[in-house]
C-alpha positions, -999 to +999 in steps of 0.1 A: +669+440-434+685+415-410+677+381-416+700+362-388+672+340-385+659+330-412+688+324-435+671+298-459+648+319-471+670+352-482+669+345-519+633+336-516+625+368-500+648+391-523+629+372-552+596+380-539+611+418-529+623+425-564+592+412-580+568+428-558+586+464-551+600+465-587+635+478-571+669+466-573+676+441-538+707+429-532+719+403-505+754+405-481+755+377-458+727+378-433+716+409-445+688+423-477+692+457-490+664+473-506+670+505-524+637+520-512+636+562-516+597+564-524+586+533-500+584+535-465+600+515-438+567+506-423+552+495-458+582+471-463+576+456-431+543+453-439+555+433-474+583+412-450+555+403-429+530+397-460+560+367-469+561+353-437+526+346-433+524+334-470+553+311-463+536+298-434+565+307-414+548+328-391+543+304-360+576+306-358+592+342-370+578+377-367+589+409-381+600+441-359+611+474-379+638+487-355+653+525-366+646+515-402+660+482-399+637+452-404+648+423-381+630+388-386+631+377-350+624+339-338+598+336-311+611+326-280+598+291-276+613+279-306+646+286-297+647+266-272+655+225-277+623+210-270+630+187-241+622+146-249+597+130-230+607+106-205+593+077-205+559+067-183+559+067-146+549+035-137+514+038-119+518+039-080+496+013-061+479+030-030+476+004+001+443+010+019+449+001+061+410-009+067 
């Protein structure tokens, strides 16, 4: 599994992984391997995903299984730097030529 972005919860996830799946998981950097050989790919997405939404992270994540390779992918939105609001206009005053 890639977890590029969502690097604070790795240790969370291989906790919840290793509890839930009952297999050895081990964590390299960005990545979690899972040493799956009777679990599919599509049902450990389905568990990834189950964690997101529990963590309440799933506004902002969401899980893609790409050739067997689980990716938590930010949603586009919240990658970008939400822009400050500048501050109110004043209002314009409209001259009536009666």
């Amino acid at each position: 599994m890639d977890l590029r972005e969502l690097k604070d919860e790795r240790e969370s996830l291989s906790d919840f992984l290793r509890v839930t799946l009952k297999v050895e998981v081990s964590s390299d950097g960005n990545n979690v391997y899972v040493d799956f050989e009777k679990l599919s790919s599509e049902k450990l997405k389905r568990l990834v995903n189950k964690f997101v939404y529990r963590r309440h992270l799933n506004n902002k994540y969401w899980v893609a299984l790409e050739r067997s390779v689980i990716r938590i992918k930010q949603f586009e939105g919240e990658k970008k730097s939400k822009k400050q609001k500048k501050g109110a206009t004043p209002p314009s005053t409209i001259k009536h030529g009666w």
